[in-house]
C-alpha positions in Angstrom: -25.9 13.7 -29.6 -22.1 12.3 -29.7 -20.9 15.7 -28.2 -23.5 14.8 -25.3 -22.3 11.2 -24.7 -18.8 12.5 -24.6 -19.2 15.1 -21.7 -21.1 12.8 -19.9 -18.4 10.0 -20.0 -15.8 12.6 -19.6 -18.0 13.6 -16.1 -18.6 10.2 -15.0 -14.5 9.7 -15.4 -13.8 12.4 -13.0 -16.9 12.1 -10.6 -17.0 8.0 -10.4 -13.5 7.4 -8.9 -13.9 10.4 -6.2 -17.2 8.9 -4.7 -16.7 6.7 -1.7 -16.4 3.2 -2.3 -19.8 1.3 -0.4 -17.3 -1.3 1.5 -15.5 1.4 2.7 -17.7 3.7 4.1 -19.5 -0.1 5.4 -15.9 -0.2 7.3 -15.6 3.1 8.5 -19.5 2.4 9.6 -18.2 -0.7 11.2 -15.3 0.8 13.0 -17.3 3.8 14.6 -20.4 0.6 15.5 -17.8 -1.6 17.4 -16.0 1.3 19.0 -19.5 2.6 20.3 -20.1 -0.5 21.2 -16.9 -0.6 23.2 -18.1 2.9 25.0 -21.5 1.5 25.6 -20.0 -1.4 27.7 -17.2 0.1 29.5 -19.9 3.3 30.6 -22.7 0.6 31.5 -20.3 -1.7 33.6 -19.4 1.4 35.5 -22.8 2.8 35.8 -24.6 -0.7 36.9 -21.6 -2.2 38.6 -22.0 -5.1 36.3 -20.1 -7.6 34.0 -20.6 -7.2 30.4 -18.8 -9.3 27.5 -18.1 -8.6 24.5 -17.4 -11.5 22.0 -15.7 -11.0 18.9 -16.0 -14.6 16.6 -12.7 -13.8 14.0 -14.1 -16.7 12.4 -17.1 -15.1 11.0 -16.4 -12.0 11.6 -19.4 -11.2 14.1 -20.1 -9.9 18.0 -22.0 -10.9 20.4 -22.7 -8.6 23.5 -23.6 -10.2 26.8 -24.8 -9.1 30.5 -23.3 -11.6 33.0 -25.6 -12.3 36.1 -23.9 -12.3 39.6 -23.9 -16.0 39.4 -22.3 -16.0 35.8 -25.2 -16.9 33.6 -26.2 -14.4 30.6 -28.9 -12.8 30.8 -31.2 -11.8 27.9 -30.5 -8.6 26.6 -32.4 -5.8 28.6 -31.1 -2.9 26.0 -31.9 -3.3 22.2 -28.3 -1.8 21.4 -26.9 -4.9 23.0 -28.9 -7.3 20.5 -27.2 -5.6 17.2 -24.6 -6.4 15.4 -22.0 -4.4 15.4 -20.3 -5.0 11.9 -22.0 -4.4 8.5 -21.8 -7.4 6.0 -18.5 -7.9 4.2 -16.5 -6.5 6.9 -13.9 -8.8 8.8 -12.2 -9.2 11.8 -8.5 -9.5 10.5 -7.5 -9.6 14.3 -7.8 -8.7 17.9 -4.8 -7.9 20.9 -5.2 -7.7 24.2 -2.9 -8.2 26.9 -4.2 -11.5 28.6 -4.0 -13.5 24.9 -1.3 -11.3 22.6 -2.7 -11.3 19.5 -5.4 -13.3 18.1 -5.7 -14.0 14.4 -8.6 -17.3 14.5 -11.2 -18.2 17.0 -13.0 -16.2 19.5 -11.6 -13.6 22.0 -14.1 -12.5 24.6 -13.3 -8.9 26.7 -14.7 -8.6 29.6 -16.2 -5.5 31.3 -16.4 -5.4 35.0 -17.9 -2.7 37.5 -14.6 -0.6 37.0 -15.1 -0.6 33.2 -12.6 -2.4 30.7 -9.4 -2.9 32.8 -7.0 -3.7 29.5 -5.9 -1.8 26.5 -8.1 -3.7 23.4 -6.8 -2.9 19.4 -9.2 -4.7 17.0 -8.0 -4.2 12.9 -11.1 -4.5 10.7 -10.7 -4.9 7.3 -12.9 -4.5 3.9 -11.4 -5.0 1.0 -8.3 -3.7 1.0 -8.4 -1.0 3.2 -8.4 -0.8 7.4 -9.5 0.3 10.1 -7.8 0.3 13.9 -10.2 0.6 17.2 -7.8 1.2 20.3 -9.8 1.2 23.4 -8.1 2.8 26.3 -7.9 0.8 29.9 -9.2 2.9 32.7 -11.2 5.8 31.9 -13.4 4.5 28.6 -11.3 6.5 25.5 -12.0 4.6 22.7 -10.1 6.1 19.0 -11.0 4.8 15.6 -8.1 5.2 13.1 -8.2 4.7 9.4 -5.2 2.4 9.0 -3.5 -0.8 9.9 -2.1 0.7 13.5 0.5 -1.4 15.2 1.6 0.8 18.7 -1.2 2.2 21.1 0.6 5.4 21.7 
């Protein structure tokens, strides 16, 4: 019975520490929701010639996605991908650049999505734990990457 218990530890002490932690693959989840979400709104700007925002709230760590009426109301969502949320629980916003604001640490930062799509370069570092992730959304042309990482340069 002892030599039983033994291999079993010995297996759980090589296995255990190989598995994915659960908040990181809740990250890399994260990462590959909000850069979806990204696509989703640059492709349906383009395609319906409407203004889409997307609001990221540092503060709590949660987006919002919005369809802008010609007269600048928000409408209710008419696409049930637009009513999730993009980040799992646990997962935070450490920050958000974009050209119009620099970098923004606190707060909210809304990015806007007209009829030509996103017109700025966005990078958005999520964090869980201890690890990162880096979403660098492209101006012009909808290219979104995910990158495990704290990224600093859009190159």
């Amino acid at each position: 019975m002892m030599v039983v218990i033994v291999i079993i530890a010995m297996v759980a002490a090589v296995v255990l520490p190989r598995l994915p932690a659960q908040e990181g693959s809740r990250l890399k989840t994260s990462a590959r929701n909000l850069a979806s979400g990204i696509r989703f709104l640059n492709d349906q700007a383009i395609i319906t010639k409407g203004v889409f925002h997307l609001e990221l709230n540092l503060t709590e760590s949660s987006t919002r996605i919005a369809k802008i009426s010609p007269s600048g109301e928000e409408l209710p969502p008419d696409d049930q991908f637009m009513s999730r949320q993009l980040l799992e629980e646990g997962i935070a916003i450490e920050d958000v650049t974009v050209p119009q604001l620099g970098k923004v640490t606190e707060g909210q930062v809304v990015i806007t999505f007209g009829p030509g799509g996103n017109p700025d370069g966005i990078m958005i570092h999520l964090k869980g734990g201890a690890r990162h992730f880096t979403i660098i959304a492209y101006p012009a042309g909808g290219k979104v990457k995910v990158i495990e990482g704290y990224q600093e340069e859009t190159s």
